[in-house]
VMD Tcl script that builds the backbone (N, CA, C; Angstrom):
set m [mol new atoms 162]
animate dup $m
set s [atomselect $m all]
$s set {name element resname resid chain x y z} {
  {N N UNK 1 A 1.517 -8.483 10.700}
  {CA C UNK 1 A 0.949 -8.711 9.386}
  {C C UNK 1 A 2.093 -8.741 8.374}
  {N N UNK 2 A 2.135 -9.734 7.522}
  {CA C UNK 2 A 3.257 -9.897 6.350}
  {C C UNK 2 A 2.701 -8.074 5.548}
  {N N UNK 3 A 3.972 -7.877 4.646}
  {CA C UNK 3 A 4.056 -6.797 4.145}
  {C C UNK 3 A 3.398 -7.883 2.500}
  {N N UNK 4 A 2.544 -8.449 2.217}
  {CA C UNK 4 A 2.387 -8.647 0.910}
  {C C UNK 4 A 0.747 -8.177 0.685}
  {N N UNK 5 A 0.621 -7.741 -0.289}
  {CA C UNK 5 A -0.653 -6.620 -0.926}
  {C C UNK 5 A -1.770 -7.880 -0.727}
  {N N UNK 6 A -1.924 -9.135 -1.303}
  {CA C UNK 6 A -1.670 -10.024 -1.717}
  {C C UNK 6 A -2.758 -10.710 -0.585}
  {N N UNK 7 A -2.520 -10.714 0.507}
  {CA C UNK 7 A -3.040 -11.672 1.865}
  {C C UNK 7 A -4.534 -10.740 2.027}
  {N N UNK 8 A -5.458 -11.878 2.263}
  {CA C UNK 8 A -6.860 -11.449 2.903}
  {C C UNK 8 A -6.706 -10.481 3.523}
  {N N UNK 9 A -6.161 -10.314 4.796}
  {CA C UNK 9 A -6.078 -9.441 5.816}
  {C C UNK 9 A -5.870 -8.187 5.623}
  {N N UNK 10 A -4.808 -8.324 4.603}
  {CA C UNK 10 A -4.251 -6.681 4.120}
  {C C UNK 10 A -5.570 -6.050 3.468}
  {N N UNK 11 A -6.056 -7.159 2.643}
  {CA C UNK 11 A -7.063 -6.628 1.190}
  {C C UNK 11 A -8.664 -6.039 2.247}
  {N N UNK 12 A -8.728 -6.796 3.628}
  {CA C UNK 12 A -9.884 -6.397 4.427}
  {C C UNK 12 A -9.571 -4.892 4.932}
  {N N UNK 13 A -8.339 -4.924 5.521}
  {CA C UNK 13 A -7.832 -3.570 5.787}
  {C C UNK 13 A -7.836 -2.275 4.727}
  {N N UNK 14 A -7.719 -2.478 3.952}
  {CA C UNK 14 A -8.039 -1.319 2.536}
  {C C UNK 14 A -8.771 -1.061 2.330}
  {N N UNK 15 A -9.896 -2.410 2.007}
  {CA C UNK 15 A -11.432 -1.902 1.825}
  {C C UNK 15 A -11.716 -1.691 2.920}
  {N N UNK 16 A -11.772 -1.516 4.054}
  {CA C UNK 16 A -12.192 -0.737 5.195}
  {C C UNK 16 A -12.074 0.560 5.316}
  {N N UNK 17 A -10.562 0.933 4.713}
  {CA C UNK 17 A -10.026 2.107 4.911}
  {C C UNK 17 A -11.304 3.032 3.748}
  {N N UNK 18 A -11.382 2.313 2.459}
  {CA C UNK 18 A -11.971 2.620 1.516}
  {C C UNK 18 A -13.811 3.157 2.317}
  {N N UNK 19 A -14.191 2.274 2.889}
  {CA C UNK 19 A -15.323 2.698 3.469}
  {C C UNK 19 A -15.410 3.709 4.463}
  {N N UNK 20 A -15.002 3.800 5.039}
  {CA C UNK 20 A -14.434 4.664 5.766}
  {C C UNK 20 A -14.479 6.401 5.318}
  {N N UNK 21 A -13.658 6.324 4.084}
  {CA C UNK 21 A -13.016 7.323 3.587}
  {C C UNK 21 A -15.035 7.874 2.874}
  {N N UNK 22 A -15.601 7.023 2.377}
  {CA C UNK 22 A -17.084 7.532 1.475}
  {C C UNK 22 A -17.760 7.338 2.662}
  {N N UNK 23 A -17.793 6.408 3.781}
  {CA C UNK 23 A -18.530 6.762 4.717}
  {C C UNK 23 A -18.334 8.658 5.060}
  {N N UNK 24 A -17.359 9.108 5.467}
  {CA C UNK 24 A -16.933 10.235 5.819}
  {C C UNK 24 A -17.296 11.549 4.891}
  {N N UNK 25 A -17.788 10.961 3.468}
  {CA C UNK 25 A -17.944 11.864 2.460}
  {C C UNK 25 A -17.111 12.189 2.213}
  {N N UNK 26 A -15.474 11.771 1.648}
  {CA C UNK 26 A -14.746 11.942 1.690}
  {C C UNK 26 A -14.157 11.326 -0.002}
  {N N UNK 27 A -13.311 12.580 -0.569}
  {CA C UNK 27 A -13.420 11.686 -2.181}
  {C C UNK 27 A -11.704 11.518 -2.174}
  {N N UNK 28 A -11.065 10.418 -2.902}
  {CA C UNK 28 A -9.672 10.132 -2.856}
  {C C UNK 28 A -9.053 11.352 -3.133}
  {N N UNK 29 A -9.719 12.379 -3.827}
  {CA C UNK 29 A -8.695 13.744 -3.638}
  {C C UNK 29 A -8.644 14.699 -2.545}
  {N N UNK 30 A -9.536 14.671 -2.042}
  {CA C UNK 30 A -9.604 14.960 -0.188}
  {C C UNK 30 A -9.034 14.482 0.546}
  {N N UNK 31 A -8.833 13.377 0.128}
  {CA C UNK 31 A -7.805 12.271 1.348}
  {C C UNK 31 A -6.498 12.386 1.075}
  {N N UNK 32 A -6.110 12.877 -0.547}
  {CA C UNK 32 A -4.616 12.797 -1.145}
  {C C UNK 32 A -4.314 13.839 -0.674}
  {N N UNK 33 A -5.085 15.061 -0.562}
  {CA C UNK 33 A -4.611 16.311 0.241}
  {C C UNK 33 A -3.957 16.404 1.828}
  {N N UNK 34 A -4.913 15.442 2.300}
  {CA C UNK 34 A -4.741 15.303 3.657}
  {C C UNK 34 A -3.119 14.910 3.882}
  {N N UNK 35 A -3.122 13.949 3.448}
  {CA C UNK 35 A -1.478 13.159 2.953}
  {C C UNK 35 A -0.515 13.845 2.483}
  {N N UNK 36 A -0.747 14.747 1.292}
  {CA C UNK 36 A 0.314 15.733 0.892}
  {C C UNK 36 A 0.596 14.417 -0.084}
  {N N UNK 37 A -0.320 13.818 -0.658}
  {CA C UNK 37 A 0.047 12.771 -1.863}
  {C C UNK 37 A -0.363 12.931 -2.870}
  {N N UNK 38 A 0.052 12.727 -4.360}
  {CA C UNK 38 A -1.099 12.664 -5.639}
  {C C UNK 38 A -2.472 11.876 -5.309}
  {N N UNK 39 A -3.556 11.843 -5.757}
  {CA C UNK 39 A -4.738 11.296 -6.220}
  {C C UNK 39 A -4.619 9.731 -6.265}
  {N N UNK 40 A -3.555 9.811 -7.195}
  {CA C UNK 40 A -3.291 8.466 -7.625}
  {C C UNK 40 A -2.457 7.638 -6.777}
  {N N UNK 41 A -1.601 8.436 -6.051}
  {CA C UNK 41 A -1.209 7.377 -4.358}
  {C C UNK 41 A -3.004 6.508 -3.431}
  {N N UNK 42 A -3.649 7.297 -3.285}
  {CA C UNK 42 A -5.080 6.932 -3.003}
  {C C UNK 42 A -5.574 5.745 -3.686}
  {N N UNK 43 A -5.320 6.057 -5.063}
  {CA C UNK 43 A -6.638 5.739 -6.456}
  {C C UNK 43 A -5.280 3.817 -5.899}
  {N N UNK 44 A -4.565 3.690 -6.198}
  {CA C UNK 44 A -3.555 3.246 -6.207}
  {C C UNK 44 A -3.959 1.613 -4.389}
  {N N UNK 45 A -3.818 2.210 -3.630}
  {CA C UNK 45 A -4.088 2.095 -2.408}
  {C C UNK 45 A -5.529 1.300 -2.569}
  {N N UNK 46 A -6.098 1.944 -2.944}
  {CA C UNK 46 A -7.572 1.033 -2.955}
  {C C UNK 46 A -8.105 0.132 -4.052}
  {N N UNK 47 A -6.941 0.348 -5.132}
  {CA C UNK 47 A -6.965 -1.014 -6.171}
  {C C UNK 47 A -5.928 -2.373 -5.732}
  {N N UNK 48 A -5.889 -1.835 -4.161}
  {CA C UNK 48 A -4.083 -2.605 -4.205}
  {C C UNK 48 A -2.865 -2.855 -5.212}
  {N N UNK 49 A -2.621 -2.098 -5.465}
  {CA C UNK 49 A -1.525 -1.492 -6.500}
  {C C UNK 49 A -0.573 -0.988 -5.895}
  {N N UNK 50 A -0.817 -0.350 -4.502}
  {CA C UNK 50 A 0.556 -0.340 -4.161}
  {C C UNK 50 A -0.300 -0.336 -2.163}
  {N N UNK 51 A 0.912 -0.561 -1.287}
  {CA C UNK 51 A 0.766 -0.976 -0.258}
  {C C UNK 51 A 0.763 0.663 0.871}
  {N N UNK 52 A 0.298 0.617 2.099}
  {CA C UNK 52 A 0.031 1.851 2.751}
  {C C UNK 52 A 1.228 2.088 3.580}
  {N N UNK 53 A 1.910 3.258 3.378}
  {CA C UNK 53 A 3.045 3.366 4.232}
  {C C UNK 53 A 2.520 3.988 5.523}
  {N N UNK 54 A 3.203 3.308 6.349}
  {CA C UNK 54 A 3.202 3.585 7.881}
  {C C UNK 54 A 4.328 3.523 8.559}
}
mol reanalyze $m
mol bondsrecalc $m
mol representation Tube
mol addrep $m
């Protein structure tokens, strides 16, 4: 997968992640914990604003 925010594929992959995360009952500050990230790494991630490090 290209590294650009930008491409369908990426943007399907996020909102998945995004469903996922409220499927689970799960709120972006639960998940930022999990990570050891701010809120706004999350909040960020699911506006595509910034890309998911792996």
């Amino acid at each position: 997968m290209s590294k650009s925010i930008y491409l369908n594929e990426y943007r399907k992959v996020v909102k998945r992640l995004q469903e996922a995360r409220t499927e689970a009952g799960l709120t972006q500050v639960d998940v930022a914990i999990k990570l050891k990230k701010p809120q706004s790494y999350v909040s960020k991630i699911e506006r595509n604003e910034r890309r998911v490090q792996y």
